[in-house]
C-alpha positions as a Markdown table, in Angstrom:
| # | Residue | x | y | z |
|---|---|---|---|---|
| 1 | Unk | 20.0 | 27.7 | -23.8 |
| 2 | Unk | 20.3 | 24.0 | -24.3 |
| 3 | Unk | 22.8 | 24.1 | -21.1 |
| 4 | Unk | 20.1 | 25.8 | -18.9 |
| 5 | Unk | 17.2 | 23.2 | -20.1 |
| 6 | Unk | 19.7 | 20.2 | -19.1 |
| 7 | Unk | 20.5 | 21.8 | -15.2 |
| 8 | Unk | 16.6 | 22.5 | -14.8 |
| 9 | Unk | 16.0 | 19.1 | -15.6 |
| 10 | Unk | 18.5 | 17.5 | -13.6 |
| 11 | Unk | 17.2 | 20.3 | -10.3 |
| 12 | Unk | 13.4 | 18.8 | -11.1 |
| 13 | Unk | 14.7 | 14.7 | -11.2 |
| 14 | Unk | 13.0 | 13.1 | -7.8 |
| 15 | Unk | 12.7 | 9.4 | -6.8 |
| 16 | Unk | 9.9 | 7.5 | -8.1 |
| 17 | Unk | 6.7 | 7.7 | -5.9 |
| 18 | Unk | 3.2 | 6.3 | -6.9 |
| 19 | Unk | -0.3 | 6.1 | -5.0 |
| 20 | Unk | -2.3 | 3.8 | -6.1 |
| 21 | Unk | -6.1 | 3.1 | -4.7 |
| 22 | Unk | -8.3 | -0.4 | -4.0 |
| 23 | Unk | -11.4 | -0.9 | -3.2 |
| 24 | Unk | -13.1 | -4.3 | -1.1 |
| 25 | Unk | -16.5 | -5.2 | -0.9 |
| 26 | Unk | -17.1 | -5.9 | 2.4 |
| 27 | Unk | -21.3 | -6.5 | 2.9 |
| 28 | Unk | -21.2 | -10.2 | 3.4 |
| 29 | Unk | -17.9 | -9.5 | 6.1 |
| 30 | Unk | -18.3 | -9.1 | 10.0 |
| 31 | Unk | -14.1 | -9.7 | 10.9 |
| 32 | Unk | -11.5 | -8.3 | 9.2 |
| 33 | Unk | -7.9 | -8.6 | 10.0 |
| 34 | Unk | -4.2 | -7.7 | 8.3 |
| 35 | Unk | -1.0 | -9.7 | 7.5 |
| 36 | Unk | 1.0 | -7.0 | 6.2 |
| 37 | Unk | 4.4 | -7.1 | 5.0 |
| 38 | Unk | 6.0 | -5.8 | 8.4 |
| 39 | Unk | 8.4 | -3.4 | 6.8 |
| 40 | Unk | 5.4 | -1.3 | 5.5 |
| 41 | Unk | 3.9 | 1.4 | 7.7 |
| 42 | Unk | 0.2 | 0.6 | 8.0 |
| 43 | Unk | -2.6 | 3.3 | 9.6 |
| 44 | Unk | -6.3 | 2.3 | 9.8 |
| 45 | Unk | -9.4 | 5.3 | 10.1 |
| 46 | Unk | -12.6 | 4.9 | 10.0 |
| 47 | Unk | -15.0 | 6.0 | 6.8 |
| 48 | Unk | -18.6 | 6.7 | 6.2 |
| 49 | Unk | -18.4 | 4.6 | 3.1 |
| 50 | Unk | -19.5 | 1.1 | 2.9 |
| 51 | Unk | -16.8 | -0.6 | 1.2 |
| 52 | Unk | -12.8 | -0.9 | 2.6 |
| 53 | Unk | -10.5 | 1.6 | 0.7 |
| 54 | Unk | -6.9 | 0.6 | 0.6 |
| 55 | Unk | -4.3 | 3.7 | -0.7 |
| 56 | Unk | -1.0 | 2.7 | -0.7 |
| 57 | Unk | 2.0 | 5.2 | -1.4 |
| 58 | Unk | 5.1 | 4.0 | -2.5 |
| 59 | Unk | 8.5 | 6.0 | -2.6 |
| 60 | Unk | 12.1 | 4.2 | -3.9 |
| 61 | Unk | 15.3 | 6.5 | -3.6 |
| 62 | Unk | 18.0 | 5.6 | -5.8 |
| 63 | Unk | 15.6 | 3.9 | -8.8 |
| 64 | Unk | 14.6 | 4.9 | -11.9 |
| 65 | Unk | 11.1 | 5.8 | -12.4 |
| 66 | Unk | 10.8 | 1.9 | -14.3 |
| 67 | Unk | 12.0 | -0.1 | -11.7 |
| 68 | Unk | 8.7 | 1.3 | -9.4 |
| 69 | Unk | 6.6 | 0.3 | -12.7 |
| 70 | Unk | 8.0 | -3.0 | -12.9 |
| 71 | Unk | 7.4 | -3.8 | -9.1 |
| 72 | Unk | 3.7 | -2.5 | -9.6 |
| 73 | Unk | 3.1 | -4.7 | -12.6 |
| 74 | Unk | 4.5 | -7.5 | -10.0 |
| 75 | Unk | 1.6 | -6.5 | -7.9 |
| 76 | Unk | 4.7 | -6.3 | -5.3 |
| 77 | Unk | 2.6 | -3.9 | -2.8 |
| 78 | Unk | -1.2 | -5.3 | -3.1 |
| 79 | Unk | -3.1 | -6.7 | -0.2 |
| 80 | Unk | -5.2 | -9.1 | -1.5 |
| 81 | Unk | -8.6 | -10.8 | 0.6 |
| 82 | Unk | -8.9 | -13.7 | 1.4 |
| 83 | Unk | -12.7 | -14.7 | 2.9 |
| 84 | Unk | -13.4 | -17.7 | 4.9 |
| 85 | Unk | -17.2 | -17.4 | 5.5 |
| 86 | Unk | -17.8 | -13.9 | 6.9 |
| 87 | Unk | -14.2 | -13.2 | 8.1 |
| 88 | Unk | -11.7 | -11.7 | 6.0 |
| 89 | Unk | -8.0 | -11.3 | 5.9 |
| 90 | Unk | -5.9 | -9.0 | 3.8 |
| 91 | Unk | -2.6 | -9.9 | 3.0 |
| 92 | Unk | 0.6 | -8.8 | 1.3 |
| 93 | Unk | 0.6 | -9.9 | -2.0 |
| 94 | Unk | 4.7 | -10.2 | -1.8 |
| 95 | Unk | 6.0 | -10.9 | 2.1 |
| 96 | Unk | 9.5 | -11.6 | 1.0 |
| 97 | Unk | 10.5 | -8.8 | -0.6 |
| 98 | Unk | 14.4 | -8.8 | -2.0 |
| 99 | Unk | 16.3 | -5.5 | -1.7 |
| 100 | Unk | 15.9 | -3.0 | -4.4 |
| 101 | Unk | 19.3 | -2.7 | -5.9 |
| 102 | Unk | 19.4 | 1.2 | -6.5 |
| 103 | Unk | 21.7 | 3.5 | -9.0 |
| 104 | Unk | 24.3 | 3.6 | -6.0 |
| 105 | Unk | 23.8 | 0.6 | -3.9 |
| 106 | Unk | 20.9 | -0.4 | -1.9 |
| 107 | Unk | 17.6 | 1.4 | -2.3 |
| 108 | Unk | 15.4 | 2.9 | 0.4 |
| 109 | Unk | 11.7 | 1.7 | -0.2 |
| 110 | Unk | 9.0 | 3.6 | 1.6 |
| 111 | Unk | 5.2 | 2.1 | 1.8 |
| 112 | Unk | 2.7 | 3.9 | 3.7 |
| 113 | Unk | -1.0 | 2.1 | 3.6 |
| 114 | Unk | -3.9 | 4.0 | 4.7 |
| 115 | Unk | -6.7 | 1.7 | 5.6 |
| 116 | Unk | -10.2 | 3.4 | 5.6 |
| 117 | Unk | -13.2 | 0.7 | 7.1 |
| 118 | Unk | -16.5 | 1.6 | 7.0 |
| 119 | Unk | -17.5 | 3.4 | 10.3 |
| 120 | Unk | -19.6 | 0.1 | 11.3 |
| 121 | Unk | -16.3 | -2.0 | 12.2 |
| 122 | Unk | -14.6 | -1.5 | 15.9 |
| 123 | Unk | -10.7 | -2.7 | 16.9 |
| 124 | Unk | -11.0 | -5.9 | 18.2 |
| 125 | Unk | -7.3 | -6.5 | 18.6 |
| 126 | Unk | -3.9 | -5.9 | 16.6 |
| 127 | Unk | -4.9 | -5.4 | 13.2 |
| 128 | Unk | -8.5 | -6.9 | 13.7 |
| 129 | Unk | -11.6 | -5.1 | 13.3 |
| 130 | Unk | -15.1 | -6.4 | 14.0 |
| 131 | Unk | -18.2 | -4.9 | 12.7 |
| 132 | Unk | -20.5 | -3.9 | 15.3 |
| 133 | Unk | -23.7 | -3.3 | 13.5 |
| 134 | Unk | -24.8 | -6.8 | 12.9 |
C-alpha cells in the first residue's frame, strides 16, 4: 500500500507554477508605457474596468516548489509604476535576472503577463497606450 501512495505521488509531482494578480490606479494617468524584462512574454487587452490589472503566470521546470516562493518573496517578477505627472511607466522590478540553477542543470523559466487597461486607453506605439477619453 505504502508502495502505491509513493508512485502516485511521484505521477502527480509538476514544476512549480504560480499566478499572482496587481492592481494600478490609473485616474490621474493619460500615457502608459512598459519596460519589461524582454525574456517575458507580455499580451495587452483591453477591460471595462477602470483600474490596470496586471496577472502574471510563472512556471520553472526543474525547481522545487521553494525556489518559485523564494523568487516571489524577491518580488523577482513585479512591474512596478513609476508616474511622472500624468504619464506612467511600468517596469520590471528585476531586469537582470541570473539563471535558475535547476535539480538537473539549468532551469526553464516561463512568464506570461497579461495586461488588461481600461477600455478608455488606445496603442500609441510599442508598448504605449494613450487614453483617449480626456
Amino acid at each position: 500500500m505504502l508502495v502505491l501512495m509513493g508512485c502516485a505521488s511521484v505521477s502527480f509531482a509538476q514544476d512549480p507554477a504560480d499566478i499572482f494578480h496587481k492592481t494600478v490606479d490609473v485616474d490621474a494617468v493619460n500615457q502608459i508605457s512598459f519596460d519589461v524584462y524582454p525574456k517575458d512574454q507580455v499580451e495587452f487587452r483591453s477591460w471595462p474596468g477602470d483600474d490596470l490589472l496586471i496577472e502574471t503566470t510563472v512556471q520553472i521546470k526543474n525547481v522545487k516548489q521553494d525556489i518559485l516562493d523564494f523568487y516571489m518573496r524577491q518580488k523577482r517578477y513585479v512591474l512596478k509604476p513609476q508616474v511622472t505627472g500624468d504619464e506612467m511607466q511600468l517596469v520590471s522590478y528585476d531586469k537582470n535576472r541570473r539563471m535558475v540553477k535547476g535539480t538537473e542543470g539549468t532551469a526553464a523559466e516561463e512568464v506570461v503577463i497579461v495586461v488588461y487597461l481600461p477600455e478608455d486607453f488606445t496603442p500609441a506605439g510599442d508598448r504605449q497606450y494613450t487614453r483617449i477619453s480626456r
